[in-house]
VOGU-3710 file (C-alpha; in Angstrom, 3 decimals, decimal comma):
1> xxxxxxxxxx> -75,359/-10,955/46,440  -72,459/-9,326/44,733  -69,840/-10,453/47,265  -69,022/-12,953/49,701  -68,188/-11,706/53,062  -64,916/-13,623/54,114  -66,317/-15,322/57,424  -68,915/-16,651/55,459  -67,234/-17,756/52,729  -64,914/-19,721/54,809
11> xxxxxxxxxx> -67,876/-21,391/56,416  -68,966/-22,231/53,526  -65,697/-24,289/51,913  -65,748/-25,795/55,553  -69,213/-27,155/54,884  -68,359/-28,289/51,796  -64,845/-30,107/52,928  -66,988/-31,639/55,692  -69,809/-32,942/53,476  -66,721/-34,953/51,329
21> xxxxxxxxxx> -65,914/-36,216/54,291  -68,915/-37,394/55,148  -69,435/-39,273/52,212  -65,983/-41,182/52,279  -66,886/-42,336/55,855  -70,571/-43,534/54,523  -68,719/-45,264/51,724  -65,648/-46,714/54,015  -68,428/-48,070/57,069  -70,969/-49,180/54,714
31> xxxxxxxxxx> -68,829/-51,114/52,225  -67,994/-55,007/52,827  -64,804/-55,421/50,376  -61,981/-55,044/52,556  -60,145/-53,134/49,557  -62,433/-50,166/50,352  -63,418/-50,944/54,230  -59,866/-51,705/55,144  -57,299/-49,792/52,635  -60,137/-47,629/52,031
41> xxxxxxxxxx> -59,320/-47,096/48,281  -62,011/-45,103/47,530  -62,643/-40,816/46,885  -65,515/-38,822/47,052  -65,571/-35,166/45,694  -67,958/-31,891/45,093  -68,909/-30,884/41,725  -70,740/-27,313/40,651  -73,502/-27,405/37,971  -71,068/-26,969/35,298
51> xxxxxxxxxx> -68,744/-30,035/36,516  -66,234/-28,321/37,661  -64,421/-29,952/41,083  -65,508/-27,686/43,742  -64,258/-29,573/46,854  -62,589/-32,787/47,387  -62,008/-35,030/50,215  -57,974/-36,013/51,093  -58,601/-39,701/49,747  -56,736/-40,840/46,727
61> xxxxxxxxxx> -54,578/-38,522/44,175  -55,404/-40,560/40,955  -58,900/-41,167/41,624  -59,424/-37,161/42,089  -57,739/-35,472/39,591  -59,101/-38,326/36,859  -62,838/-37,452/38,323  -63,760/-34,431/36,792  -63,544/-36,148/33,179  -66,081/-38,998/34,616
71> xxxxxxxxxx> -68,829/-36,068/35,559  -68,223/-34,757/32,185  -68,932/-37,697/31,053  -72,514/-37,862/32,050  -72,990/-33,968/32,448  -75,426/-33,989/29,318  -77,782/-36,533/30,250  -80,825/-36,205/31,293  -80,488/-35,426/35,111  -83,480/-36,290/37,630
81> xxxxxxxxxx> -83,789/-36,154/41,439  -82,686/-39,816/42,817  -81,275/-40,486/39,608  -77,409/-41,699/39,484  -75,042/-42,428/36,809  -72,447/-45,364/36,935  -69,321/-45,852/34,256  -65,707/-47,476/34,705  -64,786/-47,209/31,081  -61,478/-45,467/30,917
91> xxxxxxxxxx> -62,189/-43,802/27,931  -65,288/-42,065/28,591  -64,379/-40,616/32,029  -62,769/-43,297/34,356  -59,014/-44,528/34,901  -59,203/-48,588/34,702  -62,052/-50,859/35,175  -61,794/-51,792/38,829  -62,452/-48,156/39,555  -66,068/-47,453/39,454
101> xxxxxxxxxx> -67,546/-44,049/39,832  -70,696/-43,105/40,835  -72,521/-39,545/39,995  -75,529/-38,051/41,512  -76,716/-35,089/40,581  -78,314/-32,752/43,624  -81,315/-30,654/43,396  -82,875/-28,255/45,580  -86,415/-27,809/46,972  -87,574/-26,335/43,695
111> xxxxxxxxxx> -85,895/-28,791/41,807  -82,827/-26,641/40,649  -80,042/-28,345/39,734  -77,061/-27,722/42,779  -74,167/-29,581/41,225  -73,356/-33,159/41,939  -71,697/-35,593/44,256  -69,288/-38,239/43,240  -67,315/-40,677/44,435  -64,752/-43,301/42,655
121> xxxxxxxxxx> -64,168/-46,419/44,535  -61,616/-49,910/43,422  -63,865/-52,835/43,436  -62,280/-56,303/44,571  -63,425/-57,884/41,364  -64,559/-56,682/37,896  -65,242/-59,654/36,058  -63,066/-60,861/32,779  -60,359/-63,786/33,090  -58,220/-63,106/36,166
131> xxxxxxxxxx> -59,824/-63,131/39,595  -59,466/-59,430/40,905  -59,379/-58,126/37,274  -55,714/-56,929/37,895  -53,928/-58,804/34,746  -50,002/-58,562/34,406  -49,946/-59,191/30,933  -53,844/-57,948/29,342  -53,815/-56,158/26,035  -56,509/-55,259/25,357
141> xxxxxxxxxx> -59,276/-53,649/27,779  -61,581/-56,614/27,221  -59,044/-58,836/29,003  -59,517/-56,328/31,736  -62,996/-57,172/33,068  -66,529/-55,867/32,610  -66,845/-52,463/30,924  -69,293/-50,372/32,226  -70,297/-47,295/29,643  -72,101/-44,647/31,364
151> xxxxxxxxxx> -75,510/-45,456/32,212  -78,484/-44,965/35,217  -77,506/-47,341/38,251  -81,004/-48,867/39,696  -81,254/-52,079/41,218  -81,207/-53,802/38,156  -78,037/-52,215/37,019  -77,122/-53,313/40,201  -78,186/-56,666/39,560  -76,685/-56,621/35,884
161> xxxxxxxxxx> -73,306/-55,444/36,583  -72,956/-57,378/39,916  -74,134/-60,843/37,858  -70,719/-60,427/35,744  -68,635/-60,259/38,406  -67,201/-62,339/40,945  -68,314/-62,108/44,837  -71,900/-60,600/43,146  -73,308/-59,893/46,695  -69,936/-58,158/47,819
171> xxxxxxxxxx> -69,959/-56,109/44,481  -73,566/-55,374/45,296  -73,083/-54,244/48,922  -70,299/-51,703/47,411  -72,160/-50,408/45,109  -74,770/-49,548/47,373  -72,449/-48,145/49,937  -71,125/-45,692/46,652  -74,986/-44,571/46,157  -75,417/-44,391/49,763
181> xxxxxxxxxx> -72,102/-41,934/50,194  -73,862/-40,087/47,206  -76,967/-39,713/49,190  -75,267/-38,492/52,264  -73,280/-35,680/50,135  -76,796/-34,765/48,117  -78,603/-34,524/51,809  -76,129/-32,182/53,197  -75,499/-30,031/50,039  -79,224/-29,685/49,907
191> xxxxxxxxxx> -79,558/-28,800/53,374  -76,469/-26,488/52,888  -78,527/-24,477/50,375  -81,787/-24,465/52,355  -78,821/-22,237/54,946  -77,444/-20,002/52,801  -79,949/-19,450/50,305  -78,877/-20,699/46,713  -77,457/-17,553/45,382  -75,017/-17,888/47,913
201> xxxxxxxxxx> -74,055/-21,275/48,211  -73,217/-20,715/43,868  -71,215/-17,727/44,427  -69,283/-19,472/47,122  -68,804/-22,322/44,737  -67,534/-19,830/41,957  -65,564/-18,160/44,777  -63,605/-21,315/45,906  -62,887/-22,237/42,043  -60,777/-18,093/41,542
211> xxxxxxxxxx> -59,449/-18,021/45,466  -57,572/-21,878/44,488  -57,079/-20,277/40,515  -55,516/-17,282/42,148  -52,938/-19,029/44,997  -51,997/-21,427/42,265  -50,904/-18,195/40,058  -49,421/-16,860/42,922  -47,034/-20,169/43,473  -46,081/-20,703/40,346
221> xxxxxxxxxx> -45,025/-17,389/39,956  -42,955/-17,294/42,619  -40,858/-20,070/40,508  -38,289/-19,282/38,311  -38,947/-18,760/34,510  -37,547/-21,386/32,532  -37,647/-24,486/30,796  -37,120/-27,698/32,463  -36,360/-31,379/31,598  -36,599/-34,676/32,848
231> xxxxxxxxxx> -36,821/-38,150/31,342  -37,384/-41,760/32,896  -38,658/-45,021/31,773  -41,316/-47,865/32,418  -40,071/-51,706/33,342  -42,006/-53,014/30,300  -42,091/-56,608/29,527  -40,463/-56,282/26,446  -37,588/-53,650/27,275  -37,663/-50,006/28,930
241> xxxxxxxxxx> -40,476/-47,861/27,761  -39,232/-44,013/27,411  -41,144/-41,156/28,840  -39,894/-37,619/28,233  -41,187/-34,026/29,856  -40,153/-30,315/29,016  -41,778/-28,296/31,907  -42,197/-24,728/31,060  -42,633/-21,772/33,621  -43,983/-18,660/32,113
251> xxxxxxxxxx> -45,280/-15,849/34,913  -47,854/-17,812/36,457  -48,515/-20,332/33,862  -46,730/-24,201/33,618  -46,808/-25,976/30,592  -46,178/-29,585/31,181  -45,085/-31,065/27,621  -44,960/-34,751/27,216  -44,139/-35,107/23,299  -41,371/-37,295/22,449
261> xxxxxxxxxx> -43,006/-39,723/25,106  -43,393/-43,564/23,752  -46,549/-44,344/21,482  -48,981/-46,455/23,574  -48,407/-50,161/23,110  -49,631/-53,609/23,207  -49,854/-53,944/27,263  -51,207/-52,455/29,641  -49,257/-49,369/30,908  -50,942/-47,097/28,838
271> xxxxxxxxxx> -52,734/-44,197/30,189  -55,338/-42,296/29,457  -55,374/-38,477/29,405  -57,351/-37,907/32,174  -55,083/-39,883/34,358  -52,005/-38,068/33,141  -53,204/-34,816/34,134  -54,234/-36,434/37,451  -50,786/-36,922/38,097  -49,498/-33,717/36,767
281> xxxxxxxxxx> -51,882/-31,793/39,171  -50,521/-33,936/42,195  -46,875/-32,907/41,259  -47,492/-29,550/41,186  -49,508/-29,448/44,116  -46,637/-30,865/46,130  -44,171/-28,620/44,553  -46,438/-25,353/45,187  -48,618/-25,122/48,433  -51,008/-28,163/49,628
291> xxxxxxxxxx> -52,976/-26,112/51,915  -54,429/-24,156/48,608  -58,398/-25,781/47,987  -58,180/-28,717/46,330  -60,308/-27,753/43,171  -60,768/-27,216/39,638  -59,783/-24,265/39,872  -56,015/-24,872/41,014  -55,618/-26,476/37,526  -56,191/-23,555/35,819
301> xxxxxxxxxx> -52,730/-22,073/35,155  -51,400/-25,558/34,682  -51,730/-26,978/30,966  -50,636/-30,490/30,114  -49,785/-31,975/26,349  -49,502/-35,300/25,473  -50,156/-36,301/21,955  -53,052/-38,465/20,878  -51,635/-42,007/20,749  -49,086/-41,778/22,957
311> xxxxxxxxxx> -48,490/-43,840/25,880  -49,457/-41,180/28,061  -53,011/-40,125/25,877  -53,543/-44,002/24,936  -56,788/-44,665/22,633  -59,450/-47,282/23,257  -59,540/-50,762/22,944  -56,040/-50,727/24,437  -55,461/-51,981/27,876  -54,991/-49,757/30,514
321> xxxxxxxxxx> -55,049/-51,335/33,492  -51,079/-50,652/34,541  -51,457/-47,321/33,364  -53,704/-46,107/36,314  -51,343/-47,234/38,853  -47,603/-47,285/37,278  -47,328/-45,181/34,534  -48,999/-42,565/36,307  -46,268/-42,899/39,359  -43,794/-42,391/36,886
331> xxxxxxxxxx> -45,774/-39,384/35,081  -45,549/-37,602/39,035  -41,939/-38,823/39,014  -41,270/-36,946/36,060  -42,841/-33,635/37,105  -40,853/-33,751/40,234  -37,798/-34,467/38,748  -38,163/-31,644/36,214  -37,769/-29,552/39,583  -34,512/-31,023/41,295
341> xxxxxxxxxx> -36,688/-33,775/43,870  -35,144/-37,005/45,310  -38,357/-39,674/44,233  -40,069/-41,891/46,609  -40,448/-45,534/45,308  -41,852/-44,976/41,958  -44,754/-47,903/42,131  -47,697/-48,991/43,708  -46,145/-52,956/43,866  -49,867/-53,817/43,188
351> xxxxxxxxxx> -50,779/-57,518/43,871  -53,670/-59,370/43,456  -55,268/-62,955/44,497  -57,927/-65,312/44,184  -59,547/-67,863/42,966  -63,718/-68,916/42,993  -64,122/-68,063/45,982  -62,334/-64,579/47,156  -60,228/-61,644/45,352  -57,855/-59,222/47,123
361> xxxxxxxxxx> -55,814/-56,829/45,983  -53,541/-54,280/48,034  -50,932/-51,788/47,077  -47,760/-51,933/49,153  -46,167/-48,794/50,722  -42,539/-47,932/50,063  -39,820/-45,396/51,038  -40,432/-41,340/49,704  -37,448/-39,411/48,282  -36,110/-37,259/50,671
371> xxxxxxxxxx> -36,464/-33,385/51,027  -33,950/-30,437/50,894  -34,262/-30,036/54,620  -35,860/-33,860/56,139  -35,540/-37,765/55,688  -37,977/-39,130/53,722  -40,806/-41,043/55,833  -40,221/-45,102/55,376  -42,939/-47,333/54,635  -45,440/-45,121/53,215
381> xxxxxxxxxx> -47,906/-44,854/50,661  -46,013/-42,727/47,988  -47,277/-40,112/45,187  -50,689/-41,662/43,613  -51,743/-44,133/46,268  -53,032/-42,761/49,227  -54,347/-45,990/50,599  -53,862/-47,905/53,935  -52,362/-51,018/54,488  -54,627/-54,006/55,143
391> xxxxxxxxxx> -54,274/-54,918/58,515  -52,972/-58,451/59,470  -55,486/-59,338/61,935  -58,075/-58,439/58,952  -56,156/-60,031/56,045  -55,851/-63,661/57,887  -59,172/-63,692/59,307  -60,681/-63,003/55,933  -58,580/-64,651/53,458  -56,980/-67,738/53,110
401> xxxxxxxxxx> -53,584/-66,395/53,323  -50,562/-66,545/56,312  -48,673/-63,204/56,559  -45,044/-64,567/57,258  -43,049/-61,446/57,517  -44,214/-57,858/57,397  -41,414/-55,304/58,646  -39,074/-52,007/57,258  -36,694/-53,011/55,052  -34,014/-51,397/56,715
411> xxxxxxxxxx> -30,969/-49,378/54,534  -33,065/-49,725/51,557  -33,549/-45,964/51,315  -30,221/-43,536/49,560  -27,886/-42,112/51,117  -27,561/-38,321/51,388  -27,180/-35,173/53,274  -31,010/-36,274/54,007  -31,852/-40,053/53,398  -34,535/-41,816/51,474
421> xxxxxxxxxx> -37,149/-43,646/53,209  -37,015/-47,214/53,578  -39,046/-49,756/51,748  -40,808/-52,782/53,940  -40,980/-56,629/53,350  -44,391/-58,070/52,928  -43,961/-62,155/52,773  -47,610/-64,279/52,385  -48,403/-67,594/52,486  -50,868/-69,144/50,548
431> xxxxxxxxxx> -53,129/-71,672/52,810  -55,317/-72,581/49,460  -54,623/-72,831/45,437  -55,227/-69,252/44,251  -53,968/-67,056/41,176  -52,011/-64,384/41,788  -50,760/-61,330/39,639  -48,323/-58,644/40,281  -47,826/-55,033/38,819  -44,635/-53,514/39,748
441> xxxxxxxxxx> -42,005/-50,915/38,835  -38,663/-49,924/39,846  -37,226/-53,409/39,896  -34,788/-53,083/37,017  -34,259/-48,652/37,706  -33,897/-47,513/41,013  -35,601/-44,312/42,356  -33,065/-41,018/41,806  -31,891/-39,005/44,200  -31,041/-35,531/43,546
451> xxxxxxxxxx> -28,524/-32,811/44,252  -26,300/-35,520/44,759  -27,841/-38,013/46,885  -28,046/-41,548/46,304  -30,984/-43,350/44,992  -33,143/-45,715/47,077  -32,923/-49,236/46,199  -34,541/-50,828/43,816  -37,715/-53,375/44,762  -37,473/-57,382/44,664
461> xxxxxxxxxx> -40,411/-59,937/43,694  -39,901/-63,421/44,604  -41,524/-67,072/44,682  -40,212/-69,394/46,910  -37,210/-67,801/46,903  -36,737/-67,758/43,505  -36,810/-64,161/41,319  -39,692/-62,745/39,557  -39,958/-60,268/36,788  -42,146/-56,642/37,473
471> xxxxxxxxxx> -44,932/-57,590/36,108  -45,711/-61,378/36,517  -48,742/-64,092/37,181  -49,384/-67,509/38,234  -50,818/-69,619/40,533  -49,680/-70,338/44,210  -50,203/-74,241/45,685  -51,001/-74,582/49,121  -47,626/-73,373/51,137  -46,378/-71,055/48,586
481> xxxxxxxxxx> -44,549/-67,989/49,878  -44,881/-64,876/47,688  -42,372/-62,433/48,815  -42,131/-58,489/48,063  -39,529/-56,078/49,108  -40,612/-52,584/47,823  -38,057/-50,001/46,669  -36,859/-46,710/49,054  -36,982/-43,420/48,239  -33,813/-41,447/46,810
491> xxxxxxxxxx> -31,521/-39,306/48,974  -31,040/-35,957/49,299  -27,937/-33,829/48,876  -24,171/-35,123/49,185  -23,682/-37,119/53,002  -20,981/-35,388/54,772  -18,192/-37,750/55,154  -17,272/-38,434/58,552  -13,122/-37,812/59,139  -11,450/-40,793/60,589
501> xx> -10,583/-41,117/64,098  -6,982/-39,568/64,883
//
């Protein structure tokens, strides 16, 4: 078959959206940690013999942009029919350790290799010295948790990994659900195939990858020629941490520089490379047109440098573990900048508690930047976090933890011609001793506006009432009240001033 007729293509990529999302709602029902059955942190995504992202589901930004590097990872093994692959190290394919991935390759009735499903999901618990394996202070990746190279997942890697971490029968039950998710996308992919005939099912594939290379061209073409700039920093422990970008539009090509950025150092916000162009490919998906397939092949035109050893390309054994959820905020922050955009909140205000006997972690919604022509939405997810909110009812009956206050935290977003969204307060009680850590941004810098709007508030941490830095960890007694008040969004354009009364 030389070409594709249009119908059928498009029948085709719907088949393919609707097997990814399929396997997110295998992975969501059939998992027990509330991190991925609740907030449903978790991705699942289509790959093409060669590894490159054929179709994704609308799950988590920094999961699916970073996923193509884990597939590559394991794309010269030796592939087999019920055969899967498992890995979390973020230097051979995966962002930070909680995030496990999970590759199966898919064959057809002859035993032809069809491409493979994957899906990427956060685990409540890795293993290593804090309980949900979510340190505010690690340095190295060993302080992270368990480090899982690529290898076959069986039941005894199942057993194996599980053994090393805490909850073992909850980390079992997930990583089943992520094989079972890969089942569900290898059955229908299969079956897909049987349809179409193979020869069609790859040209669609090849088709998807130019028609999403070609409307990328097209919108970045449609931008000016130029060369932008924009420059921000991370809340480090030690002092600000400077991150620098020179954003070049040529035709229908965008070079995304990042030299001059800060050398990656001895915490935890470094990042690797795979997760930086994650966040690039976000950016510039908001900036050109969302609707356009959500593939490989929308990267294309879009070419992102950051030097070896920089924060923003760190090298192993340093910790990473911040760098997956803040530094890559801040890398989408910078893109959007670059092109005149008000920023949402900036951070993921990651927290996470436990002790022997549980782990949680959540990610706390904020307020987005607002838009030339709209508000930005309060009390939302913002940039690299696509998550949900864990429901109250689901939080107290599960953990041993009081939610005091959870509400908007109203005029926290700028001021403008269009205003920032507003942040929310999230206040828990602890009803048992437990550790907790906390990962935050934005608490020293508040999120820009642009074109002359004001920028959203910055975020608060507190104990008890009493202050705590960005990035902090300790251990909550019975009663203890851990407070959060995420940051809003920047404004908009200049507010029209309102003439007094005669």
């Amino acid at each position: 078959m030389t070409a594709l007729d249009p119908v059928q293509l498009q029948v085709v990529v719907g088949a393919l959206r609707a097997t990814c999302e399929e396997m997110g709602a295998v992975l969501i029902r059939s998992a027990h940690s509330a991190n991925i059955k609740e907030r449903r942190d978790a991705s699942t995504a289509l790959f093409d013999p060669a590894g490159d992202m054929v179709m994704q589901a609308e799950h988590i930004p920094v999961h699916l942009g970073a996923m193509p590097a884990a597939v590559a990872a394991v794309l010269g093994e030796q592939h087999a029919p019920g055969r899967s692959w498992v890995l979390n190290d973020p230097y051979r394919g995966g962002t930070h350790l909680p995030d496990i991935t999970v590759v199966t390759p898919v064959f057809d009735d002859d035993g032809e290799l069809l491409g493979f499903a994957a899906n990427r999901a956060h685990h409540a618990d890795v293993g290593g010295p804090t309980p949900g394996s979510m340190p505010a202070d690690s340095r190295t990746l060993a302080e992270e948790g368990v480090v899982i190279a690529p290898q076959p997942l069986d039941e005894a890697a199942i057993e194996r990994l599980a053994a090393r971490m805490r909850q073992p029968a909850q980390r079992r039950a997930d990583l089943r659900a992520q094989l079972a998710a890969n089942r569900a996308g290898a059955l229908r992919l299969a079956e897909l195939a049987r349809g179409t005939g193979v020869a069609t099912l790859r040209a669609a594939m090849a088709e998807v990858l130019d028609y999403a290379e070609r409307r990328a061209r097209a919108c970045i073409a449609a931008l000016p020629d130029g060369v932008l700039h924009a420059e921000d920093v991370l809340e480090g422990a030690d002092g600000d941490i400077p991150l620098r970008l020179r954003a070049t539009v040529a035709g229908d090509r965008l070079v995304l520089d990042f030299s001059g950025s800060a050398a990656q150092h001895d915490g935890n916000l470094n990042c690797p490379l795979a997760v930086t162009r994650s966040a690039c490919y976000f950016a510039v998906r908001v900036l050109t047109d969302p609707d356009i397939p959500p593939s490989a092949g929308a990267y294309r035109p879009i070419e992102v440098i950051a030097p070896e050893g920089s924060l923003l390309n760190a090298q192993s054994p340093h910790a990473v573990v911040a760098g997956n959820v803040e530094t890559s905020s801040r890398v989408a922050d910078l893109v959007l900048a670059a092109f005149g955009r008000a920023l949402g909140q900036g951070t993921m205000n990651n927290l996470t508690l436990g002790n022997d006997d549980f782990t949680y972690y959540e990610t706390l919604g904020g307020g987005q930047g607002a838009c030339p022509g709209a508000d930005g939405p309060s009390a939302v997810h913002v940039a690299m976090s696509n998550t949900l909110n864990t429901p109250v009812e689901a939080l107290e009956l599960e953990f041993p933890l009081r939610v005091v206050t959870y509400a908007l935290r109203r005029g926290s977003g700028g001021s403008g011609a269009f205003g920032g969204g507003d942040g929310i307060v999230r206040e828990l009680e602890a009803l048992a001793p437990m550790t907790w850590s906390l990962i935050s941004e934005r608490r020293r810098h508040a999120p820009p506006g642009a074109a002359g709007g004001e920028p959203g508030a910055r975020g608060r941490n507190l104990l008890d009432g009493e202050p705590l830095p960005a990035k902090a960890r300790g251990e909550l007694r019975p009663g203890a009240r851990l407070r959060i008040e995420t940051p809003g969004g920047g404004g908009h354009g200049t507010a029209r001033k309102i003439p007094p009364a005669p």
